[in-house]
N, C-alpha and C positions, 0 to 999 in steps of 0.2 A: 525509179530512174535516177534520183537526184544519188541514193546512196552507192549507184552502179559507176558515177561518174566519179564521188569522192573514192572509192575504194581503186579508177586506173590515176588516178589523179596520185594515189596515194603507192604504186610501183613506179612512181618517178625517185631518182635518187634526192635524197636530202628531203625529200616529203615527207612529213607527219602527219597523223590525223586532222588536227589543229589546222593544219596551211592547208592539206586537202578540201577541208570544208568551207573554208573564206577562198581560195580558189574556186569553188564548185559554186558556191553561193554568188561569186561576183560574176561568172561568166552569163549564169542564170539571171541575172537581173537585168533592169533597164537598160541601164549603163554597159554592160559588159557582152551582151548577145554580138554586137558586131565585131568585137573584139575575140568573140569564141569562134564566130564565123571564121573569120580572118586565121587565128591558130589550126584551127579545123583542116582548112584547106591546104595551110603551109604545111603541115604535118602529112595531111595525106600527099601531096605533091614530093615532099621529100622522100618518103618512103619507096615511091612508084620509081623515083627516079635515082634517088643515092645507090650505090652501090660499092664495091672494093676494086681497088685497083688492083688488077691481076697482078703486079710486080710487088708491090709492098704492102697490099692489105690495107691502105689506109681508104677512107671514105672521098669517092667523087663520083663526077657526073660521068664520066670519060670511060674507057676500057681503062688505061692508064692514068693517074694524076699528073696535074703540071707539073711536081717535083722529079718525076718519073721518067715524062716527058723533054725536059728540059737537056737540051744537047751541050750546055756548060757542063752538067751533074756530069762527075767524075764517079763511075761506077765501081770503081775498086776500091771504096769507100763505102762505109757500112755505117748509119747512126742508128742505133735502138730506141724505140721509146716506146713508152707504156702504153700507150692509147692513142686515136687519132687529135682527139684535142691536146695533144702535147706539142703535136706539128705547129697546127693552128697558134 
């Protein structure tokens, strides 16, 4: 089990083997179980609930995002960006 957790631990970007197993190692321990709990739940809650704004693809809870939605947003204007964290 411990090596099933480092090995999703270790399909996060910027994750190495090395961080995968001191992440895996702390959430398993004393200290860190309510902290896995806590990740555990925001993760699955996220997932259940995020999703893409049908106009721009970016990540929200909405059919549309607030940027989307926003009745100032001048629509004959176009900004590109790489990812949704470029918004943010």
């Amino acid at each position: 089990m411990t090596k099933q957790l480092i090995d999703a631990l270790r399909g996060l970007p910027s994750v190495g083997p090395k961080s995968a197993q001191r992440m895996a190692f702390h959430l398993l321990g004393e200290s860190g179980r309510k902290k896995g709990i806590t990740l555990y739940q925001a993760v699955a809650e996220a997932i259940e609930k995020v999703g893409h704004c049908r106009l721009c693809r970016t990540f929200t809870e909405q059919d549309t995002c607030h940027l989307c939605n926003n009745e100032k947003r001048n629509a004959e204007l176009l900004c590109v960006v790489e990812s949704p964290a470029d918004i943010a």
